[in-house]
C-alpha positions in Angstrom: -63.2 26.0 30.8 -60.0 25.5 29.9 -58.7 23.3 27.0 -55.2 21.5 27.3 -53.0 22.0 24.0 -51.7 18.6 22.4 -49.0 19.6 19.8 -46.7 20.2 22.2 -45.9 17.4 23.6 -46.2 15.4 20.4 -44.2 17.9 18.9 -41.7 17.0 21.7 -41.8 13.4 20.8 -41.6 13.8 17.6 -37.9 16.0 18.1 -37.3 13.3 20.7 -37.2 10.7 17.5 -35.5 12.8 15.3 -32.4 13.2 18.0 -32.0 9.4 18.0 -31.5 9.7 14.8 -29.6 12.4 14.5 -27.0 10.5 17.4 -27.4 7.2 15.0 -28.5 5.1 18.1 -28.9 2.0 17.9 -32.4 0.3 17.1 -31.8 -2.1 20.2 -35.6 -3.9 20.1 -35.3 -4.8 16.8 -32.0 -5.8 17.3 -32.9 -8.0 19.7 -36.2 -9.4 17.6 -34.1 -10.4 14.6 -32.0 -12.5 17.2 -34.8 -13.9 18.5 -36.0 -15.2 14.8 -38.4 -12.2 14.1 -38.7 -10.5 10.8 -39.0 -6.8 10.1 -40.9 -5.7 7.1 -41.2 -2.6 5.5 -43.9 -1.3 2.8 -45.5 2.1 1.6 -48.8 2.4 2.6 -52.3 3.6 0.3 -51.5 7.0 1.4 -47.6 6.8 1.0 -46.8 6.2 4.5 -43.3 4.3 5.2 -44.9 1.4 7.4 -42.9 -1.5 9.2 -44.4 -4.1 10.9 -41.8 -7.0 13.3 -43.4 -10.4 13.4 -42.7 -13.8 15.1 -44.1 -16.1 12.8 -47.8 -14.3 12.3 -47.6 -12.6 15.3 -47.7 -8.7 15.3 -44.3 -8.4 17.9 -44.1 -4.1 16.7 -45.5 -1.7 14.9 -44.5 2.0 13.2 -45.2 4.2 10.7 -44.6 7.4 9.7 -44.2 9.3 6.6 -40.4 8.4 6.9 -38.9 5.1 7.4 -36.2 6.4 9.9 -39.0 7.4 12.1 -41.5 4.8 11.4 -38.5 2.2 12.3 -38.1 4.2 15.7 -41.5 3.6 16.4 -42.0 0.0 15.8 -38.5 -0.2 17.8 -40.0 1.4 20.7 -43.1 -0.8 20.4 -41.9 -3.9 20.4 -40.0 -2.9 23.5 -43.1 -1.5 24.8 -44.8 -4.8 24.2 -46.5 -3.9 20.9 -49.4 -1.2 21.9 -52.7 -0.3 20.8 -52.5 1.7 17.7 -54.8 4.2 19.1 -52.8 4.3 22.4 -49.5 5.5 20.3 -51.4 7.7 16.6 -53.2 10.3 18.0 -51.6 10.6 21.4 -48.4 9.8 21.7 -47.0 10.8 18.1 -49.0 12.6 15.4 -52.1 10.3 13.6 -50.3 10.9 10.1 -52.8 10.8 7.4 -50.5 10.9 4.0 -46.6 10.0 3.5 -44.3 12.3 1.9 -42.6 12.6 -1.5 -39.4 13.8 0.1 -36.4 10.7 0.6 -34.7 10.8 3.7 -32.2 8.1 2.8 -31.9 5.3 0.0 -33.9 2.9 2.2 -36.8 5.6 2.3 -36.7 6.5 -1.3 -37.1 2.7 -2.1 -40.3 2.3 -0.2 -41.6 5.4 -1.6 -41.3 3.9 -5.1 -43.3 1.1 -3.7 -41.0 -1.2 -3.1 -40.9 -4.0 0.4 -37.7 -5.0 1.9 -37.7 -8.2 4.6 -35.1 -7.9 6.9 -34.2 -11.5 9.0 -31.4 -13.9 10.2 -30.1 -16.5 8.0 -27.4 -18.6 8.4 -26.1 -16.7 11.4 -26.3 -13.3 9.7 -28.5 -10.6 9.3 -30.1 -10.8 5.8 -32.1 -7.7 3.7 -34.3 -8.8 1.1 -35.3 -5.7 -1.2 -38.0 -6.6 -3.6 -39.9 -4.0 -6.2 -40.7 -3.4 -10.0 -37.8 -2.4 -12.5 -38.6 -1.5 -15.8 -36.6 -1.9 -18.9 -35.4 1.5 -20.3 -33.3 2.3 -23.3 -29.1 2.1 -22.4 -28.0 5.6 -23.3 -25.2 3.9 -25.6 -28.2 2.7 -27.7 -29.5 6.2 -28.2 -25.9 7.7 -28.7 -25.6 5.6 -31.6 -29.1 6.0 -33.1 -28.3 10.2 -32.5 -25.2 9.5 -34.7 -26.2 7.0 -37.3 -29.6 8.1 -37.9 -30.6 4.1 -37.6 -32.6 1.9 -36.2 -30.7 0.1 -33.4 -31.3 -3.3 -32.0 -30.3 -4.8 -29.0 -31.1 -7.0 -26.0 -31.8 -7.1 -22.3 -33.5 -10.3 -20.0 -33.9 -12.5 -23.4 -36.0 -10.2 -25.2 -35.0 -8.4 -28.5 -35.8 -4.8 -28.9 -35.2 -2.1 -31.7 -34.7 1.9 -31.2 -35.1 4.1 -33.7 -35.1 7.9 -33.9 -38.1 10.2 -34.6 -38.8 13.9 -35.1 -41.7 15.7 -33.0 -44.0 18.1 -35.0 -41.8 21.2 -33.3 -38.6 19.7 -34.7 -37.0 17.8 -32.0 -35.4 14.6 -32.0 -37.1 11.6 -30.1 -36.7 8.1 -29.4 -39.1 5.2 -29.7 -38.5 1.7 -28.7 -40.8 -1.7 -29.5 -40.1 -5.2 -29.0 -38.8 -7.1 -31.9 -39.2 -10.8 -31.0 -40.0 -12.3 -27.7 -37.3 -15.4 -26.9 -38.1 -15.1 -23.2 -41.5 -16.6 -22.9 -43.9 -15.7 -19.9 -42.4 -12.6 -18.8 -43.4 -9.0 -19.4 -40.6 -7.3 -21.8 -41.1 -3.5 -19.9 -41.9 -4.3 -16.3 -40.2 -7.2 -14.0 -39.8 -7.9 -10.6 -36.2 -7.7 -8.9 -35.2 -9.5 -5.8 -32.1 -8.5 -4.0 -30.4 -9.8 -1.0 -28.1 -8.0 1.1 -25.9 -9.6 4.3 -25.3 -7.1 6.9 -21.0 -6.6 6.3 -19.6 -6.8 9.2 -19.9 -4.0 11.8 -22.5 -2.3 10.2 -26.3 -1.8 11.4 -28.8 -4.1 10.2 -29.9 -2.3 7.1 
């Protein structure tokens, strides 16, 4: 009996992605989808994989994922060319069935979904549009602690309407830390340490979509 070895040719595939790239060539299907009014979106999965899904309206146009967004968007470029697949027909044949994402960033866009943050990318008003969306989460400007370091005071100071104080404290092994509490809220209905930010990006001129 003989038994026919499968990492090779999805090991083949897999350097076949990594070429395109490598050569920066273009994403044409999904190129073509945002012309044609689809949207591309692009989340971390349970398990950390960079996933991105191109829809028309509610309708699943391509699919990818992979534990990096530069592959996962050459696979859902390829399956919307393809005519959006099976999932079994392309994870656990064609490429790898990956079962966990990584913790290494391959590039800004990567390193945004691995923090758990979406971006939406679609046409509006006759230009390619990114919409990065995620948490943010108030932290303590340097300055603030510069000046606490030299004064030895409490320091107060604000950020998105709310009023906060730093002061300095001493650990039980003799170093310095920082502590930092809310003073007054004067923006109601928000949370003072954790907020969502919403930023949109059109495509300059000559660039690729993202």
């Amino acid at each position: 009996m003989t038994y026919q070895r499968r990492e090779e040719p999805l090991l083949e595939n897999e350097r076949a992605v990594e070429q395109l790239i490598k050569d920066n060539s273009p994403l044409t299907g999904i190129e073509k989808a945002l012309q044609q009014g689809h949207k591309i979106h692009g989340f971390r999965s349970g398990g950390g994989l960079r996933v991105v899904s191109i829809k028309l309206g509610d309708v699943l146009k391509g699919y990818g994922e992979h534990p990096s967004v530069d592959h996962a968007l050459r696979h859902a470029d390829e399956d919307i060319l393809a005519g959006v697949r099976d999932y079994h027909a392309v994870y656990g044949k064609k490429y790898p069935h990956y079962l966990t994402g990584s913790s290494d960033v391959t590039s800004p866009l990567d390193g945004w979904l691995l923090r758990g943050n979406t971006f939406d990318t679609y046409v509006g008003n006759k230009e390619v549009v990114s919409q990065l969306q995620g948490y943010s989460q108030t932290e303590t400007p340097d300055y603030v602690m510069k000046q606490v370091n030299k004064t030895g005071k409490p320091v107060r100071w604000k950020n998105r309407g709310y009023l906060y104080e730093t002061e300095a404290f001493r650990f039980p092994n003799g170093d310095f830390g920082h502590s930092t509490s809310v003073i007054s809220d004067l923006k109601k209905g928000m949370d003072p340490w954790m907020y969502i930010i919403i930023d949109v990006l059109p495509r300059p001129k000559g660039r690729g979509f993202l």
